[in-house]
N, C-alpha and C positions, 0 to 999 in steps of 0.2 A: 884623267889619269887612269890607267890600265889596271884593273887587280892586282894584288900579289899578295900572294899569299906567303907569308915569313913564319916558320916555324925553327926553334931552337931546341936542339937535343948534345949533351955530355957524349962527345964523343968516344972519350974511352969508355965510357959506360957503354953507349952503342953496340963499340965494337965487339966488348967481353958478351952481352946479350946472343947478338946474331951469332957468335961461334957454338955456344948455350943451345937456342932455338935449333941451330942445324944438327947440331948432335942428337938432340930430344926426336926433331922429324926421322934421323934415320933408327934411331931406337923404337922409334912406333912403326916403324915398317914402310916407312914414305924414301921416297927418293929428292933428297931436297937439290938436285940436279936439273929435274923436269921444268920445264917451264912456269907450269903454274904455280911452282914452290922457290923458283928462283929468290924474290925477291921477301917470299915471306920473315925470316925469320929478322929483315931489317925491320919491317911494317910493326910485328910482333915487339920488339924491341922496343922502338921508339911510342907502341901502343900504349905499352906497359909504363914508361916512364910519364906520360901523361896521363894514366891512372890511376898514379903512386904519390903525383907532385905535390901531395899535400905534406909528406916531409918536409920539403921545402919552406912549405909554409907558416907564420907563425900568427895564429887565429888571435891572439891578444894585441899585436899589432895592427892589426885590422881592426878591429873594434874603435881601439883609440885612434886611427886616421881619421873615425870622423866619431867621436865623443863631445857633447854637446852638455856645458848646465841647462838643465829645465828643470822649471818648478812642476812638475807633476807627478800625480803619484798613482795613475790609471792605468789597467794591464793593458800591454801593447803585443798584438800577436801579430807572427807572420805566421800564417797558414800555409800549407799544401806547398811547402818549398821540395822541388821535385829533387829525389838523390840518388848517384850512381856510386856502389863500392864493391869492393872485391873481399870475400869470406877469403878469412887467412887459412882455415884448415884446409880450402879444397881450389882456392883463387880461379873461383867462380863469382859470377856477380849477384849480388841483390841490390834489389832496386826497390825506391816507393815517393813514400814525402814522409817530409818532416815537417810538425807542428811547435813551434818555439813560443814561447811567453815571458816577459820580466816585464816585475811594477818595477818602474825608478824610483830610484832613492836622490836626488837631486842631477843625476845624469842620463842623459839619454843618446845612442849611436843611429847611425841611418840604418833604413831597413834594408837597405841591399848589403851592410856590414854583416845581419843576420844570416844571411840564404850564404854569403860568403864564409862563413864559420863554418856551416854544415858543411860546403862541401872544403873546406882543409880539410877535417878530419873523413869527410867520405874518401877520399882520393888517397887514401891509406890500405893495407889490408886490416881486414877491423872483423869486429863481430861486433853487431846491432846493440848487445846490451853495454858496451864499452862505450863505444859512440854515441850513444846516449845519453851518457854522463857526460863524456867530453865535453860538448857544446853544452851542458847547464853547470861546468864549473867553469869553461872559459868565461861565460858571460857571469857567471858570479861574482868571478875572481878579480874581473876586468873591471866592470860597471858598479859594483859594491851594490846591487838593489835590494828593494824589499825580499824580492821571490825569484824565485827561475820554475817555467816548465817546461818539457820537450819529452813529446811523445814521436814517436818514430811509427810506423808503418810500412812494412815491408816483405817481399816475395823474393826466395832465395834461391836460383838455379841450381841448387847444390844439393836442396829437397826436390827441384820440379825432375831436371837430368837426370839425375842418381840416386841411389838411394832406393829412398821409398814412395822418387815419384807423386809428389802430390801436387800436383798442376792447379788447383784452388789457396792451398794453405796461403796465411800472411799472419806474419809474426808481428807484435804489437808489443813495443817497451816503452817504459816513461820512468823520467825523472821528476823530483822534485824535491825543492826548498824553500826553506822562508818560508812568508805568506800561502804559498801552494799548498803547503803542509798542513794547512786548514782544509777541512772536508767544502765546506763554504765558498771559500778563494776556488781551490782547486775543481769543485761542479763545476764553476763558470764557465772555466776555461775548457772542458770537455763537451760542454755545452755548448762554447761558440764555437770549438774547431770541429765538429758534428753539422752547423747552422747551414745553411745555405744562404749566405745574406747577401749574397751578389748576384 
């Protein structure tokens, strides 16, 4: 069977974008006539809505598709889950990983439900320290565990482009509850998302 590639976009949403994008290109002094700009502002459009679709999304329903009783009660980390979002003051992107952690409290979700939480809320416009929370009250809220951790790491186009240009900076937030909220609990978990154990 041959590729195909199937993509779905809200049309009228579409169409209000591209009228948007082509007014924007002639206000910045473009010609959205030219060839190379013909098709942009459809591209642009429908860009946008697949890196917004986390509206759509509802990260506590994820979670519980695959929630599971276990009897255990040992931190479970996903590491270095890679994330793309868009800074809401300048909807420019930053990018990095995110570091998630929860002891269960007699439940436990798959790990790809995890790296899926983050990006609901990545695929929003967000600022880092919001988004942070987010993904450790979803999963608090959801899984009722001992603890929640989630540090974030991230490099923000919005200092490297503009601004004041700083082409090394990486911004660094963390959540925490429960059990984390122990100096004890919460080294470990900084100490193993640090490890190199692979």
């Amino acid at each position: 069977m041959a590729y195909s590639k199937i993509e779905k976009y809200d049309e009228q949403i579409t169409e209000g974008l591209v009228v948007n994008y082509r007014e924007a290109l002639s206000l910045l002094g473009e010609d959205p006539t030219r060839e190379g700009l013909l098709k942009t502002p459809e591209r642009v459009a429908k860009a946008m809505q697949y890196l917004t679709q986390g509206y759509q999304l509802d990260a506590g329903a994820i979670l519980n598709s695959a929630k599971f009783h276990e009897d255990v009660s040992e931190m479970i980390i996903v590491k270095d889950i890679e994330l793309y979002s868009m800074c809401e003051h300048h909807m420019l992107p930053f990018y990095g990983k995110a570091h998630v952690a929860y002891i269960p409290n007699g439940y436990i979700t798959g790990l790809s439900k995890i790296a899926r939480v983050v990006d609901v809320f990545a695929r929003r416009l967000q600022v880092q320290e919001r988004l942070t929370h987010q993904v450790m009250d979803v999963i608090k809220d959801t899984l009722n565990p001992l603890g929640v951790a989630v540090v974030i790491e991230a490099s923000h186009l919005c200092m490297m482009m503009r601004g004041v240009q700083k082409q090394n900076s990486v911004t660094t937030t963390s959540a925490f509850c429960g059990q984390f909220e122990k100096n004890e609990t919460r080294g470990e978990f900084i100490r193993l998302i640090g490890a190199q154990l692979h």
